[in-house]
C-alpha positions as semicolon CSV with decimal commas, in nm:
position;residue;x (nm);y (nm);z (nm)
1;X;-1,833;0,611;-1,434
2;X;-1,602;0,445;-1,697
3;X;-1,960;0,397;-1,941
4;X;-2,009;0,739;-1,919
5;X;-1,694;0,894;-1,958
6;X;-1,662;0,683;-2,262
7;X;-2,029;0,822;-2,373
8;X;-1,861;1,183;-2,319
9;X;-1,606;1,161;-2,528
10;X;-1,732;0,965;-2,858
11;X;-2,056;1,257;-2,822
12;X;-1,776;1,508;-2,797
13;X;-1,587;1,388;-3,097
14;X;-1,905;1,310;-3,303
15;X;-2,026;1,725;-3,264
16;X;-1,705;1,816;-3,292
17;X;-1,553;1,614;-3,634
18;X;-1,896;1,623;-3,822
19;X;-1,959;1,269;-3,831
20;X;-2,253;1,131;-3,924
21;X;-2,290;0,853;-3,748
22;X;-2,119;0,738;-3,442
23;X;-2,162;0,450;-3,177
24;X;-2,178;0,582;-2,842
25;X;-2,287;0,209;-2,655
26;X;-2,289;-0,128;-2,766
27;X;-2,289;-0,414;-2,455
28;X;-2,435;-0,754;-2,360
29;X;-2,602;-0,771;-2,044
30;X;-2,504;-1,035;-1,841
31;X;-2,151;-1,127;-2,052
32;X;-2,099;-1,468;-1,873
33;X;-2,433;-1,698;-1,888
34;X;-2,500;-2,069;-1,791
35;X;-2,724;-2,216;-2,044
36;X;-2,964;-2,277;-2,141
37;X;-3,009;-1,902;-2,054
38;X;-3,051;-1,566;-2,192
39;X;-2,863;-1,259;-2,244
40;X;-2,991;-0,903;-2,350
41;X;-2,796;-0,683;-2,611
42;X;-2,772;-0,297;-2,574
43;X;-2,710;-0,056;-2,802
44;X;-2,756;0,295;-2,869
45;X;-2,618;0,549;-3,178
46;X;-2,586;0,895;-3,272
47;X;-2,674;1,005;-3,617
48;X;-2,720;1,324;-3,804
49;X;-2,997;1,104;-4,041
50;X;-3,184;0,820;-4,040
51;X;-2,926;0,533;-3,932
52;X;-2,947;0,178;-4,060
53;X;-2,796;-0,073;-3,790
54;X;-2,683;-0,434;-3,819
55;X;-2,627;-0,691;-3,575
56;X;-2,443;-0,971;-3,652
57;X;-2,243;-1,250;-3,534
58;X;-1,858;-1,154;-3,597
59;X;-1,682;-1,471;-3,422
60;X;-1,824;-1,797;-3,258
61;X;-1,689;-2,147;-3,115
62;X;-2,024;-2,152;-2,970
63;X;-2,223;-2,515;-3,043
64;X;-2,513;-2,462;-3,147
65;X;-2,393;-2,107;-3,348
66;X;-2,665;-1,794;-3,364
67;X;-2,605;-1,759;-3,742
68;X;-2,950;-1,916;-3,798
69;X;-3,102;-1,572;-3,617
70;X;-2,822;-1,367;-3,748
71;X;-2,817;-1,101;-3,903
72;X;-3,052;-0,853;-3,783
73;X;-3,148;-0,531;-3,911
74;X;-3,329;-0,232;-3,760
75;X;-3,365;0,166;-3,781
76;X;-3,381;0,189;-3,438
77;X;-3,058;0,412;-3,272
78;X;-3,155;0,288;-2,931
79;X;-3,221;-0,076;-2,846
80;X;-3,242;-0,404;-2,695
81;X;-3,256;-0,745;-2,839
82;X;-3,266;-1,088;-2,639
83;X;-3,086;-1,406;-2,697
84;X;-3,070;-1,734;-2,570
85;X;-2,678;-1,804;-2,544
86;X;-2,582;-2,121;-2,669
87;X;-2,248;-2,280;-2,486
88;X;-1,918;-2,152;-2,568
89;X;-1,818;-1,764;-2,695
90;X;-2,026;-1,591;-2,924
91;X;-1,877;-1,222;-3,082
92;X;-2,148;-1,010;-3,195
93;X;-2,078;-0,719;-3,441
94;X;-2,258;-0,375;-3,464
95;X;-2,251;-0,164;-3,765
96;X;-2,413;0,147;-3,801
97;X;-2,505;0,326;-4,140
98;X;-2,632;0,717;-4,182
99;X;-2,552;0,976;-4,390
100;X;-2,301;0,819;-4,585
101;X;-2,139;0,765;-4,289
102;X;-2,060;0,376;-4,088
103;X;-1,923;0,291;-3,716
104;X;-1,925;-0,028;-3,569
105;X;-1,842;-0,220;-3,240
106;X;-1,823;-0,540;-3,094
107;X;-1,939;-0,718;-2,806
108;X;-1,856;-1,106;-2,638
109;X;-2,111;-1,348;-2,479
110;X;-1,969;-1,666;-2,306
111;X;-2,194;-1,954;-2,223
112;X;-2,051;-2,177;-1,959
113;X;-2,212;-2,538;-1,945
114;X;-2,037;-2,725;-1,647
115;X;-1,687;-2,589;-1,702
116;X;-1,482;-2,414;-1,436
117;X;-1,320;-2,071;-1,508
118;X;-1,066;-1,857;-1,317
119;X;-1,050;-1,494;-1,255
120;X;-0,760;-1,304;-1,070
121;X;-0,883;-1,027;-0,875
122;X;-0,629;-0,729;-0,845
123;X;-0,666;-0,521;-0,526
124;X;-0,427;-0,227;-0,574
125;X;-0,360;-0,034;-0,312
126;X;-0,552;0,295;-0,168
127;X;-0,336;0,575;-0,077
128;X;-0,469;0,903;0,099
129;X;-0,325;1,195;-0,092
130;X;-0,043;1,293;0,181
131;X;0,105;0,902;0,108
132;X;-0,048;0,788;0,400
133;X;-0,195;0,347;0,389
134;X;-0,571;0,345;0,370
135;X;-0,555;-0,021;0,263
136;X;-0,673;-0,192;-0,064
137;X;-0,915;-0,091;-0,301
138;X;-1,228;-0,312;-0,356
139;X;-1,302;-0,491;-0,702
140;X;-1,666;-0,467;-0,838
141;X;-1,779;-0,752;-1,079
142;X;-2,035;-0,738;-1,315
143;X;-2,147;-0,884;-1,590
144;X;-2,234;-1,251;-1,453
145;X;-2,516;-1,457;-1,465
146;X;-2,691;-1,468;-1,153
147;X;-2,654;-1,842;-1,156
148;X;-2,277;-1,814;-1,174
149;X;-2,104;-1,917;-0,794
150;X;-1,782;-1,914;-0,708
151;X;-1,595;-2,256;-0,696
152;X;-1,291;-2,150;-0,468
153;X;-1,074;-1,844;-0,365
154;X;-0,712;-1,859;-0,333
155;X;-0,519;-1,643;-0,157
156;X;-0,251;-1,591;-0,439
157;X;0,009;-1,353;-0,247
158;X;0,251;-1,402;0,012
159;X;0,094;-1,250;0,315
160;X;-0,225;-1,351;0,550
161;X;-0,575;-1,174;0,423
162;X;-0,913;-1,135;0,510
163;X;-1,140;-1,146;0,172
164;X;-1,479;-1,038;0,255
165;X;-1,799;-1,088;-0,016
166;X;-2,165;-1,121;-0,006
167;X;-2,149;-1,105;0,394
168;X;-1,880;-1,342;0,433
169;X;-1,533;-1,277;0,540
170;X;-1,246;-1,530;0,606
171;X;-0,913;-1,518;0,646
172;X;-0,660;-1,699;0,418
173;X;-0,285;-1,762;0,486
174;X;-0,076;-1,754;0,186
175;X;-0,173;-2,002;-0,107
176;X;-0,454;-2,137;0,114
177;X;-0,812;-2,216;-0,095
178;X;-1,137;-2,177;0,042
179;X;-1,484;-2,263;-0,065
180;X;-1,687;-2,036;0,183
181;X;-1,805;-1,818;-0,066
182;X;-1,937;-2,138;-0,276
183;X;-2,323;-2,066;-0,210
184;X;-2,285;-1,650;-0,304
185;X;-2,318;-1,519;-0,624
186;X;-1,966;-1,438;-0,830
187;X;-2,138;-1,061;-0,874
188;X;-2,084;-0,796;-0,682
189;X;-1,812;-0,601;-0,453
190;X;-1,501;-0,831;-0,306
191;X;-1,261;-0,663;-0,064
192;X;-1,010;-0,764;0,097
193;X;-0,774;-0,619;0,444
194;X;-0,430;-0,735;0,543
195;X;-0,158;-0,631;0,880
196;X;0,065;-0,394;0,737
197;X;0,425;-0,413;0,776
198;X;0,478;-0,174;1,047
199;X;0,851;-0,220;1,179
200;X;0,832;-0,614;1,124
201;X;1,166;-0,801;1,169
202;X;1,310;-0,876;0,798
203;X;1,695;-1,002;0,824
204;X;1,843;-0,745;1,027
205;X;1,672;-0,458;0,899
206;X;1,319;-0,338;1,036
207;X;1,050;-0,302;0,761
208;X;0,747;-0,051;0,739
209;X;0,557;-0,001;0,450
210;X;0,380;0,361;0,235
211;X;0,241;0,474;-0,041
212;X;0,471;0,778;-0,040
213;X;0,560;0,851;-0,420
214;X;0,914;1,007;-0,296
215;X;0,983;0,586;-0,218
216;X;1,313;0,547;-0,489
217;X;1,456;0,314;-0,721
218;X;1,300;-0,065;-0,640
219;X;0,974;0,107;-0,404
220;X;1,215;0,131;-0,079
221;X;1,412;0,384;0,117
222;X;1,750;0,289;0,324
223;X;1,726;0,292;0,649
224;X;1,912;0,626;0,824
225;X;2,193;0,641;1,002
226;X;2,076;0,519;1,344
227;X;1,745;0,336;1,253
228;X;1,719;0,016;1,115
229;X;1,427;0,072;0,927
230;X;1,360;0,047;0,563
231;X;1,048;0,128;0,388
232;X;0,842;-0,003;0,110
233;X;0,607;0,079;-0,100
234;X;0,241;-0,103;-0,041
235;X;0,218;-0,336;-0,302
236;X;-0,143;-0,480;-0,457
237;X;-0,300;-0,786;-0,327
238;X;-0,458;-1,085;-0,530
239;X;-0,721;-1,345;-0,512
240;X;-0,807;-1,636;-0,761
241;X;-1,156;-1,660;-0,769
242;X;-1,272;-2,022;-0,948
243;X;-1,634;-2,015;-1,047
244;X;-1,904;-2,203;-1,255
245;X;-2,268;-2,234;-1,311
246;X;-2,460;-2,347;-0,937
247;X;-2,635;-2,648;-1,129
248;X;-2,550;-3,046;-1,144
């Protein structure tokens, strides 16, 4: 949705200013690859004329560097050229020429060799439009090699959740690490349901929690006169998700 939104707006502002030129995509497709493997760069531009388009590599720690097969030319405002990702990140750079006229953009490809990398996965919370708890929104990832598995999932907040993925749900108490999702792929939807706090002892107060925006300063409200309970506003949940290419 986010893609073409984006696609919207730069075709809006490209009728709209009179450029002549304009880059309405640029990605690599998968981002994250375990090499020796191959990733596939995207691209596609507007132009008013013929348009000129250069790829090239803008920023590498990457061993062995592309520069060797870098850079590229071609006429063509919608394309697709394959790599073979070498470890480490690699920046690419496209510029765009037409009409006397230039855009550019970039896009990142990280080869992972037998390192292990972290991602924290934010699961904010999904409130119905009258502020009433409908839980926590899922996280979609993309971008991965399919070769790419996670390593271990931490439970990273301060409550007990389930984190489901791939078929497999487990719950984790607070901190706890597990490696059941180990043999999935990293891709693909994660979710994750918890016990709300629904009049649960805290001190001597009683504590319930919403999404109601009316919730004031700090995301609580005092408890009335005559009942002990204070609510909270439904805060998002995390996971750490370790993960690493599958081979030896």
């Amino acid at each position: 949705m986010e893609n073409k939104l984006q696609k919207f707006l730069i075709a809006s502002i490209f009728a709209l200013t009179g450029c002549q030129v304009a880059v309405k995509s640029f990605e690599a497709d998968p981002e994250f690859v375990c090499v020796p493997g191959e990733s596939e760069l995207n691209w596609e531009v507007a132009s008013r004329s013929t348009v000129n388009i250069t790829l090239s590599v803008e920023d590498t720690d990457a061993t062995p560097p592309l520069l060797s097969e870098f850079p590229i030319s071609t006429n063509a405002p919608v394309g697709a050229r394959e790599i073979t990702v070498p470890e480490g990140r690699t920046e690419f750079r496209l510029l765009a020429r037409g009409g006397g006229d230039n855009d550019s953009a970039t896009t990142t490809v990280m080869g992972l060799g037998s390192e292990t990398l972290t991602n924290l996965l934010t699961f904010d919370p999904d409130c119905a439009a009258d502020g009433s708890v409908n839980g926590w929104t899922s996280v979609e990832l993309t971008g991965y090699d399919e070769a790419i598995r996670p390593r271990g999932v931490t439970n990273t907040t301060d409550r007990i959740v389930t984190i489901t993925h791939a078929g497999i749900s487990r719950p984790l108490a607070p901190r706890e690490t597990s490696s059941a999702w180990n043999g999935a792929a990293l891709s693909g939807r994660w979710s994750v349901t918890a016990m709300l706090l629904s009049r649960t002892p805290r001190g001597a107060e009683m504590v319930t929690e919403s999404c109601s925006p009316t919730l004031g300063p700090g995301g609580s409200v005092a408890p009335t006169p005559g009942d002990s309970t204070r609510t909270i506003r439904l805060e998002a949940l995390s996971a750490s998700v370790a993960f690493g290419c599958d081979g030896p």
